[in-house]
N, C-alpha and C positions, 0 to 999 in steps of 0.2 A: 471145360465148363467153369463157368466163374463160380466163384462163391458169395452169397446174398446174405450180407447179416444185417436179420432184422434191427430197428435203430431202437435200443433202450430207453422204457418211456421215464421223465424226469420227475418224481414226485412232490410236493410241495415241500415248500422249505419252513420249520414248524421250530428251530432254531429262537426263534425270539420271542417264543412263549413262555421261555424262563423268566421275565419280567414284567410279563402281562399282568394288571390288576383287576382281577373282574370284580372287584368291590364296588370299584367307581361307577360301573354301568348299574350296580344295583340301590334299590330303594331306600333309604336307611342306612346308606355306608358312611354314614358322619360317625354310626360311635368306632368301627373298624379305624378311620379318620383319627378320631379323639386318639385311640390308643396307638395309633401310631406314631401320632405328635407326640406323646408324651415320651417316649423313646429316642426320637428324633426330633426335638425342638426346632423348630420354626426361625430362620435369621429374626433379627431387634429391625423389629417396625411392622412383621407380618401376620395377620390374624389366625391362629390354632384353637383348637380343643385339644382339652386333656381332661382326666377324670377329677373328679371333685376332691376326691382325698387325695390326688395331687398336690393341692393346692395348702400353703401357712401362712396363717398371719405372723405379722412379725410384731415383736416384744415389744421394740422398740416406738411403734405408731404411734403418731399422733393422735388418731383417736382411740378414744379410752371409754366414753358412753355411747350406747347405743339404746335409743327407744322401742321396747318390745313391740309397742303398739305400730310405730311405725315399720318394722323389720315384718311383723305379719300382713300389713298390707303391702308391702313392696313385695312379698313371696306369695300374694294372693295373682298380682300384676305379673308373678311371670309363669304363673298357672291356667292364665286367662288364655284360648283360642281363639289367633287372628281371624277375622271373619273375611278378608280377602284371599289370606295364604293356606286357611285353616291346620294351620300347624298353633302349635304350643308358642307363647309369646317368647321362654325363656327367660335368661341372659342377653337384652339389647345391646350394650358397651360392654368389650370386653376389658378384663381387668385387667390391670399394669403389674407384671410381673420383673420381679427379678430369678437367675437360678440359684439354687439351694447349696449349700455350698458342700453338704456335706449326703444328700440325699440323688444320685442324677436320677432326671427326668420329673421332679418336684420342684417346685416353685414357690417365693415368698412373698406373697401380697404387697406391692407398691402401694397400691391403690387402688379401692374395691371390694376392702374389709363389709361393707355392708351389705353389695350385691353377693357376697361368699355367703356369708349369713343368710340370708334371706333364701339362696338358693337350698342349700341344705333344708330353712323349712321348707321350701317347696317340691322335696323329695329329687331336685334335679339331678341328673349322674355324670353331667359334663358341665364344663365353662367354657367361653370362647377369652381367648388371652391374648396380650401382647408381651413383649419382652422388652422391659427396661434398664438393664444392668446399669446403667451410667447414673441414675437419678440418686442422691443425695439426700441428707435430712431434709432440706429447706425446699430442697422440690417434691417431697412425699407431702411436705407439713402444706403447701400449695396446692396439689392435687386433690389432696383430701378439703381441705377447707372450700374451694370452688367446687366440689360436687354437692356437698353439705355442710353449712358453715359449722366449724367447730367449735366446742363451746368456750367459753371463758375458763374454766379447769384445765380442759382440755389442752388451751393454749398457754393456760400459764406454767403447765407440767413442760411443755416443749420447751418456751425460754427459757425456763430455770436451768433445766438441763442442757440448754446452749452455752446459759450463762459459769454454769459447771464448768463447760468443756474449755472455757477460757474466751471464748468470742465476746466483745463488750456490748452492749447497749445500741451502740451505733452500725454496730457490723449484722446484728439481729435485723435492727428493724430496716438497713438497706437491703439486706439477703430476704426479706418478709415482702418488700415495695411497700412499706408501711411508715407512718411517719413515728418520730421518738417518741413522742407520747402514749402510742399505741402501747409498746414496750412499756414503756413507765409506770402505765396501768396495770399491766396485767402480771408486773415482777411483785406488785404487792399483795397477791392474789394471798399466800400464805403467809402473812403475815396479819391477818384483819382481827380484827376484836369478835370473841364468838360474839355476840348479837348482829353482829354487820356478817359476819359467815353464815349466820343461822335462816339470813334474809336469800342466799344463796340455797343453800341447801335446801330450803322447805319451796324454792322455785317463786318467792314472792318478789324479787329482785332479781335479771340473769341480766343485766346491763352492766361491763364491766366498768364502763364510766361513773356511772351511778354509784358504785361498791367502791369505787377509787375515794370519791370526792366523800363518801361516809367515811372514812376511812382518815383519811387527811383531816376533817374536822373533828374526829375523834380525838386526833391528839390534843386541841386545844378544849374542846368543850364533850367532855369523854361520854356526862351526864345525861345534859339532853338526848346525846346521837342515841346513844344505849336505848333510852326513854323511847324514841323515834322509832327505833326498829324492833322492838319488844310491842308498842302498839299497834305496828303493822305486822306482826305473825298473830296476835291476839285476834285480832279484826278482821284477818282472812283477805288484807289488800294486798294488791299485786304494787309495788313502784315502779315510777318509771325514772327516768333523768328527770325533766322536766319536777318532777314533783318531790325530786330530792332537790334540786337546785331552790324552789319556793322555799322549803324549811331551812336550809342552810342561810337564804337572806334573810327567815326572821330570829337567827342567834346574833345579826349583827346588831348593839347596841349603840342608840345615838352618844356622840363623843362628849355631847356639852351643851350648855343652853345656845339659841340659834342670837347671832347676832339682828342686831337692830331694824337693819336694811334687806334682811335675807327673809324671802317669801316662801312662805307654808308650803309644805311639800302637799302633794295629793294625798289623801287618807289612806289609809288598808281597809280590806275588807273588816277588821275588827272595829273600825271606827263609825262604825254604822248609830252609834245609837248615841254619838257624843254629844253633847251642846255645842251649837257651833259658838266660836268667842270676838265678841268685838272689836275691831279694831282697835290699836293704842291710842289712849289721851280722848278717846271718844264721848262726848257730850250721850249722858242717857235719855235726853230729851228725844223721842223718834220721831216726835212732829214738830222737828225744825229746818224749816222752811229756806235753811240757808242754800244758795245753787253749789252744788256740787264743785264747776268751777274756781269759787270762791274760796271754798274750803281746801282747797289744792295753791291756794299762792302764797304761803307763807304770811298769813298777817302777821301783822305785829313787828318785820323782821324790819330792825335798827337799821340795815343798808337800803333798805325802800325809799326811793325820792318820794315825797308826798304828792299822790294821787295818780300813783303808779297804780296799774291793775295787772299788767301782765309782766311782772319782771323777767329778767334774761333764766333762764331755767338752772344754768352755771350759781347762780343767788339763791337756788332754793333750799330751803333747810332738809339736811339729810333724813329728820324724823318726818316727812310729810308724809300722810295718810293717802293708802290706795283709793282707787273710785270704790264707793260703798252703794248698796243699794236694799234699802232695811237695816241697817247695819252690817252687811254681811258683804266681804269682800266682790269684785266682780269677778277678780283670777286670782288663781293662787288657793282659795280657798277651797270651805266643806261644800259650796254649790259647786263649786268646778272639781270637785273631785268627787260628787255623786254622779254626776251628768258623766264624768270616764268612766264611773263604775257603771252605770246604764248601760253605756256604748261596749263596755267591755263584755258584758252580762249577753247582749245581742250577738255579740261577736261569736262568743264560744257555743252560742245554741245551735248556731248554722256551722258548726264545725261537727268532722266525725270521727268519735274517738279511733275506731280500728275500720278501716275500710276492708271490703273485700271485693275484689276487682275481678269482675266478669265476661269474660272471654271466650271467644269460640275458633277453634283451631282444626281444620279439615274437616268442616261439617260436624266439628264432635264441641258440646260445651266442656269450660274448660275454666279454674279460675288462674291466675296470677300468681305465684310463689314471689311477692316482694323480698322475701329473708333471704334467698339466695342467689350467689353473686352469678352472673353469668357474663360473657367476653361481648363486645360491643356489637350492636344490633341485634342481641337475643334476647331472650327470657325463657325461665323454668317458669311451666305452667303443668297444674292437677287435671287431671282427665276426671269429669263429675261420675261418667259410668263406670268405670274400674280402678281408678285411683292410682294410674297409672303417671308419672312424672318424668316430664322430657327437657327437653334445650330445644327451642325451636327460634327461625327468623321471624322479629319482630313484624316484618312485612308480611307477614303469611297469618297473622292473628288482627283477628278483628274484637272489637271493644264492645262490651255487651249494655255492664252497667258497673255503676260502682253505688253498693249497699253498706250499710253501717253494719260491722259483728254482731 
């Protein structure tokens, strides 16, 4: 009799459930996610989450102010619910991280100091990061400045402190892509006369040009500048360049009496209410009938063959009188320099002081961010309903209006 053994049935193989994640299948498994990046850091270039008190700023940053007013609407924008994704807006860009050198699985702000801020007020409990261990002062002091320009303090704490480290002048502003001058400006940041700091501090002047060039002229004319910027914190005016460069042309004093031959400069606006003056050697007779012509040939002059009228113009006497018309020069003078000041007068009324430039960007209005830099064929533009602020292709933004501030 044979013997029949029944064949053993093979049950599933359940072996590879040791590494199964069922976080991933489920809803919500981004913060399971966060915390396990934060344990396990993510290779430099690949986008993680980690938790919020993960994350340090560093001592060292470049930036140093931040606007309250601005930090609560940047954490208002990431409290706002997408209306396509209806999720929470967050964290858009995440922040450039390096790691901590003494903390693992924490992290030290590259770049991003503001969206960290802004998140904390917006109660958020994660970030999305990147890993930049390689980036250097002059690429943090760059990353920061192109997200939000930084301020003139800001940057002149950086140089100085480059300037410390032994890097010269020339080695800052090629590591910057900035021309020497930029540098040059902003090394005298601490050094200014309080009245030229005070135009800083009180926010009436943030032009580091502007602050240079007060500055420089203080050393020769200490008096006026002082004067100049003590009226403008008095007055509650804002300066610009432009309107420090007008006041710096009128300390410059004429050198001497003008020679002979040299024609009248156009007036200044103070010369409004001058008498204009006649020409030299001029007969006060105004109803003399001699032809203009006439008066322009040099009578009288010893080298004239008799009954010359037009002599060689080489023969004319260097004192001869311009064409007059009432007495009153035809160029050169108070008529020709009121008739500029008209045309000037017209000029600046069709101009506008501060534009604001009106945009519409995916069906959403939107204006313009002039102030900040962005990479070629972009622009940072304001979102009007949430205040929300992006980098977008110029080619994707249409032009609305452009209105006066």
């Amino acid at each position: 009799m044979t013997d029949k053994t029944t064949p053993k049935s093979k049950g599933a193989d359940l072996s590879g459930l040791d590494d199964f994640n069922l976080s991933s299948f489920l809803e919500g498994g981004k913060k399971g996610k966060a915390q396990e990046d934060a344990g396990n850091a993510a290779p430099a270039g690949a986008v993680s989450y980690a938790p919020l008190d993960h994350f340090h700023e560093d001592e060292d940053n470049a930036r140093q102010e931040f606007d309250a007013q601005r930090l609560q609407e940047l954490a208002e924008s990431m409290t706002q619910v997408n209306p396509k994704t209806g999720e929470v807006r967050g964290i858009l860009e995440p922040l450039s991280v390096k790691h901590h050198p003494d903390k693992p699985g924490h992290f030290i702000i590259n770049g991003g100091a503001r969206r960290y801020r802004a998140a904390k007020l917006a109660g958020l409990e994660q970030a999305p990061y990147i890993i930049k261990d390689e980036l250097d002062d002059f690429d943090k002091f760059v990353l920061n400045d192109q997200r939000e320009q930084l301020s003139p303090l800001e940057i002149a704490m950086f140089i100085k402190a480059r300037l410390d480290e032994g890097y010269s002048k020339t080695e800052v502003a090629k590591a910057l892509g900035r021309p020497a001058s930029y540098v040059s400006d902003h090394v005298i940041f601490f050094d200014m006369a309080g009245a030229i700091r005070d135009l800083y501090d009180s926010e009436r002047c943030r032009s580091m040009q502007a602050l240079a060039l007060l500055h420089r002229a203080h050393k020769k004319n200490p008096e006026p500048v002082e004067a100049f910027c003590q009226d403008a914190n008095e007055n509650d005016q804002e300066l610009t360049t432009s309107q420090v460069r007008a006041f710096l042309e009128s300390l410059k004093k004429p050198e001497g009496p003008k020679e002979k031959d040299e024609k009248p400069t156009a007036p200044t606006g103070d010369s409004k209410d001058q008498e204009p003056q006649a020409p030299k050697d001029e007969d006060d007779n105004q109803g003399d009938t001699t032809p203009a012509s006439e008066t322009q040939l040099g009578e009288g002059d010893t080298d004239e063959e008799p009954g010359d009228q037009f002599p060689d113009p080489s023969t004319r006497n260097e004192d001869q009188q311009p064409l007059t018309l009432d007495g009153e020069p035809l160029s050169g003078g108070t008529l020709e320099g009121q008739a500029d000041q008209m045309l000037e007068q017209d000029e600046k009324a069709d101009r506008i002081k501060k534009a604001i430039i009106q945009v519409k960007h995916d069906e959403r209005e939107a204006r313009l961010l002039t102030e900040r830099r962005a990479a070629y064929g972009l622009a940072w533009i304001k979102y009007d309903d949430d205040g929300q602020e992006v980098e977008v292709d110029l080619n994707q933004v249409a032009l609305v209006a452009v209105i006066e501030a």
